[in-house]
KOLRO-338040 format. One record per residue (C-alpha): x, y, z. Coordinates in steps of 0.001 Angstrom, whole numbers, plus 500000, padded with zeros to 6 digits. Each point is the difference from the previous one (the first is absolute). Layout:
<recs>
XYZ;...
</recs>
This chain:
<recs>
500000500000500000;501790503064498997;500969502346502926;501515503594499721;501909501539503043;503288502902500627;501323497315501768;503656500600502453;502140500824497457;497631502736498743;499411501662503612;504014499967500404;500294501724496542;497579502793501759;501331500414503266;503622500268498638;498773502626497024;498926502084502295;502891499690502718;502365500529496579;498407502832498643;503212502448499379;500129503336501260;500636501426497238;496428498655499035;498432501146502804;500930503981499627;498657499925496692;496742498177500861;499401502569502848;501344503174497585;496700498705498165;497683499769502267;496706502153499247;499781503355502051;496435498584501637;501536496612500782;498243498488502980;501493500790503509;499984496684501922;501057499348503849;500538496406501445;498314499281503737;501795496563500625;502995499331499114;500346496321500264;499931496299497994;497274500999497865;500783503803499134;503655498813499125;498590498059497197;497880502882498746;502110502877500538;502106499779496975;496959499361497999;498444503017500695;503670501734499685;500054498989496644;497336500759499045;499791503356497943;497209501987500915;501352499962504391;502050501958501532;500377498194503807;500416502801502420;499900498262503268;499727497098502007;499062498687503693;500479497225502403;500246499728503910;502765498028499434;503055502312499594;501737497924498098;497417498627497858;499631504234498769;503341500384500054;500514497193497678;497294501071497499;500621503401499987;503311498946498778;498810498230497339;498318502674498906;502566502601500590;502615497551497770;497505499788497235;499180503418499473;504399500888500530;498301502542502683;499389500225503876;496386501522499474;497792497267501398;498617500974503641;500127496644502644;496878500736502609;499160497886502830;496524501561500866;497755499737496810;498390503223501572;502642501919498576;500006498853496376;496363499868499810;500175504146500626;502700500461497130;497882501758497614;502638498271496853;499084496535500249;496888498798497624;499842496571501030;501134497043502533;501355496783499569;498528497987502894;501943496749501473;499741500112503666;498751497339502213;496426498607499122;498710502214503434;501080503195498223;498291499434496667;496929501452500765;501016502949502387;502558500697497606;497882500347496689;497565502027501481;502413502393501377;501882500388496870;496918500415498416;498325502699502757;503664501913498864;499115499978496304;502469497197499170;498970496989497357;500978496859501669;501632496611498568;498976497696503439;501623496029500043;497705497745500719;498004499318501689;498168503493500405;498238499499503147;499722497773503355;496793500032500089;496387500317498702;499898503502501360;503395501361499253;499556498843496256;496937502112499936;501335502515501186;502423500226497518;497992499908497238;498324502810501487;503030502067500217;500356499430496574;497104501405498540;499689502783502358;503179501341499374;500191499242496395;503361498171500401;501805497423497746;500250496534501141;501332496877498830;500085497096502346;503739497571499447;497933497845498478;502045499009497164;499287496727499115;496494501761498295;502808501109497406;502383497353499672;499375498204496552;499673496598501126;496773500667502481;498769502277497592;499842496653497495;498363498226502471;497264502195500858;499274500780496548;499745496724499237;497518499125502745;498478503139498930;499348499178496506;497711496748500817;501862497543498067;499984498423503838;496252499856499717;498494501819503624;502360500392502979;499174498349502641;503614499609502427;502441502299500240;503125498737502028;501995502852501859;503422499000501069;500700501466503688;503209500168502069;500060497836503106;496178500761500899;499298500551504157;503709500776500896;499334503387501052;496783499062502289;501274501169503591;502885502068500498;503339499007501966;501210501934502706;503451500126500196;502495501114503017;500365503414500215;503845501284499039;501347503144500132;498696502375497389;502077501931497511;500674503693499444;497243501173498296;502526501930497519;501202496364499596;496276498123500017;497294501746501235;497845497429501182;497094502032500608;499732500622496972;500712497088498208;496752498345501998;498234502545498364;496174500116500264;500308495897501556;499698499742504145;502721500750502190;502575497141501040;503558500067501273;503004499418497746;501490496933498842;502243500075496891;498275496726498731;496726501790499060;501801502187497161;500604496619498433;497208497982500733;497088502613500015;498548497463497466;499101497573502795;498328502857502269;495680500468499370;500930503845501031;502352500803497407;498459497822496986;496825499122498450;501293496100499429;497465498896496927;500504503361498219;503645498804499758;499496498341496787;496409500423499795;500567503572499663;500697498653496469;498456496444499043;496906500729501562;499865503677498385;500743498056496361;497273498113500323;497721502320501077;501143502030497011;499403497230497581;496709499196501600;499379503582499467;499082500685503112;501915502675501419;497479502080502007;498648496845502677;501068497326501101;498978495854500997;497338500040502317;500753496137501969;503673499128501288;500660496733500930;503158498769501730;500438496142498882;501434497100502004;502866499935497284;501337503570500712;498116501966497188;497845502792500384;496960499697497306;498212503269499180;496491499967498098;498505502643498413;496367500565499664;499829497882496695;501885496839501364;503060501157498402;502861499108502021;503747501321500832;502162497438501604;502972501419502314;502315497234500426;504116499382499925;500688496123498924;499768499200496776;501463503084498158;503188499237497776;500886503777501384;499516503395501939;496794502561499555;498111496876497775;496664500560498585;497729497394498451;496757500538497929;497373496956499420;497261500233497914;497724497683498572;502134499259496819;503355500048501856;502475502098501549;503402501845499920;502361500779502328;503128502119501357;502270501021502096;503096502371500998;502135497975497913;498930501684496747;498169496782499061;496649499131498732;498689496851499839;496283498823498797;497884497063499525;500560499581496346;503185501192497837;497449501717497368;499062502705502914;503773501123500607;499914500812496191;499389503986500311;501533500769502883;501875502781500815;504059499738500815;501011500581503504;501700503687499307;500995500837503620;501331498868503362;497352499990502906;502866500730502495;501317503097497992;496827501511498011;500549502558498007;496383500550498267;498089500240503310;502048503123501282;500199501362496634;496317500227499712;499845501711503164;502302502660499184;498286500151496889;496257500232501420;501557502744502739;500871502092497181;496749499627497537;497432499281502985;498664497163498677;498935497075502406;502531497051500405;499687496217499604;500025499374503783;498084502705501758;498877500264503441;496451499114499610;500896496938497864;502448498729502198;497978500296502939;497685497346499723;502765497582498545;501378500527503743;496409500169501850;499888496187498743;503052499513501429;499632501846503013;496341497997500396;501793496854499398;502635500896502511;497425500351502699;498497496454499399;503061498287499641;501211501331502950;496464499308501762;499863496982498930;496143499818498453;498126500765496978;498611504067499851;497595501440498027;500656503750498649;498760502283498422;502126502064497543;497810503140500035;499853500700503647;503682498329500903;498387498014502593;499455496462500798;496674498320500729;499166500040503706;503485499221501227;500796502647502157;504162498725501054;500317500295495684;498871503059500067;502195501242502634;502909499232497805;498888502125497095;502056502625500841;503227499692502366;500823502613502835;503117502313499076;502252502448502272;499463504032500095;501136501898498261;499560497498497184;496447499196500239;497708500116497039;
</recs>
């Protein structure tokens, strides 16, 4: 069955173009840089902006002014970066994104803080005027996704969600192709997840002595999320912690928003979740149509699966795509672009923040992807079947579920 991916060798030919690209190179491609280019600021300086960061340097219509991270030398580091790219000292390190949200220069954010930040984050970029590019996923809960979508609209602010795999060529094939009907009607859609239930309680470490907040400014770096004392493990297991991440949304905050997408159902979400005895979550819409969240059985990461009644087709992070009969694969499209380093998701943003135009992965699209993930959370986690309803973002006379619709947060970060 013919398969198309980028494969290793491709991703290393990426990464090392753009740790190559000569200097030389560089002062031209900034000497020709539009007057109106976009000024962008980083908030979070860490695994995941590292990978974008020379993306977004390279690409032509930016001009990175700034970046910030309670971790001193997490700023320090990027603002080099940016500093040796543009042959310059210009770009401004902040620990408090107070401060760079009142520079009246910057156009736009690059969010990649910890999943507790997204929310509080976005909407205070967007309360300053500033477009936002938020990681995934965009909210901890129900309520905080809701709010951002609000944000959105009422100040008339850019947003695309890091949902890149909605732009990467390989689940663009699939979904088209389940789109098309040459799979007869859908009826189960798989969504690969990330080890599902390990961030149901949180882990209380010892407390240890805290840094210097010029150092690591722990305070801050809990953000919005409730008080505890320091321990050096949390800043590299937050993962594992219910206060600092939204556990389903890890992956879901893309395999369950693809098939929502495909299903074409953006703007709701399944009504029944069902935690099963094998470890998967099933989620039912009001039609019967089903999304299975599961992790065994995938050939790789961030899987999706579409079955209809005539067959199905399916992919994965490993560019991919694989289908019930060889005649389906015939039209697909070529996978075009790592998922790890995307280059047409940002460039879109940029591109919408300077024409206006709405993105691919906007707040109000995203948000129910992640209030079926944030529902399925809660009964996997509770252990028993809820119903919900999508149009009030409650569940059916289940009062503890409710409770956990929206999560408590510290002042002076509250919603």
């Amino acid at each position: 069955m013919p398969t198309c991916s980028v494969g290793r060798r491709g991703f290393l030919l990426r990464a090392a173009a753009f740790s190559a690209f000569p200097l030389a190179s560089r002062a031209r491609a900034e000497a020709a840089r539009p007057s109106n280019a976009v000024a962008l600021a980083f908030v979070g300086a860490g695994n995941r902006a590292t990978q974008l960061l020379p993306v977004f340097l390279h690409l032509n219509e930016v001009r990175l002014l700034a970046v910030c991270d309670v971790n001193r030398e997490r700023r320090e580091r990027a603002k080099a970066t940016v500093d040796a790219f543009y042959g310059n000292a210009d770009c401004a390190a902040f620990r408090d994104v107070r401060e760079l949200l009142a520079r009246p220069d910057i156009d736009a954010l690059y969010i990649a803080a910890g999943d507790r930040w997204h929310a509080r984050l976005a909407i205070l970029a967007m309360q300053a005027g500033k477009d936002v590019y938020c990681e995934k996923p965009i909210s901890l809960s129900m309520r905080e996704g809701e709010a951002v979508t609000e944000a959105a609209h009422r100040y008339q602010r850019i947003y695309q969600g890091g949902v890149q795999r909605r732009n990467v060529g390989n689940f663009v094939s699939a979904m088209a192709l389940a789109k098309s009907g040459r799979l007869g009607r859908l009826h189960t859609l798989h969504a690969g997840m990330a080890a599902m239930g390990h961030s149901a309680a949180n882990h209380f470490l010892p407390e240890e002595a805290a840094p210097d907040p010029a150092v690591l400014d722990w305070d801050t770096w809990l953000g919005p999320a409730p008080w505890r004392p320091f321990n050096a493990a949390y800043l590299r297991a937050w993962h594992g912690e219910y206060d600092f991440h939204g556990d389903l949304t890890e992956w879901g905050s893309h395999t369950v928003d693809l098939c929502q997408l495909t299903l074409g159902r953006e703007h709701t979400a399944p009504v029944r979740y069902t935690p099963e005895a094998d470890g998967t979550l099933t989620a039912r819409y009001a039609d019967g149509v089903k999304i299975v969240m599961r992790q065994k059985g995938f050939r790789n990461s961030c899987a999706v699966r579409f079955e209809g009644d005539e067959g199905w087709v399916e992919t994965d992070d490993s560019g991919a795509v694989y289908a019930s009969a060889p005649t389906l694969l015939e039209t697909r499209k070529v996978q075009t672009e790592d998922w790890m380093r995307p280059v047409a998701h940002p460039a879109e943003f940029i591109a919408c923040v300077k024409s206006r135009q709405t993105t691919s992965a906007p707040p109000d699209s995203l948000h129910f992807s992640h209030v079926c993930c944030h529902a399925a959370t809660i009964a996997f986690h509770l252990g028993r079947e809820l119903t919900f309803d999508p149009a009030a973002l409650a569940f059916a006379k289940d009062a503890e579920a409710n409770r956990l619709i929206s999560r408590s947060s510290r002042a002076p970060w509250r919603l």
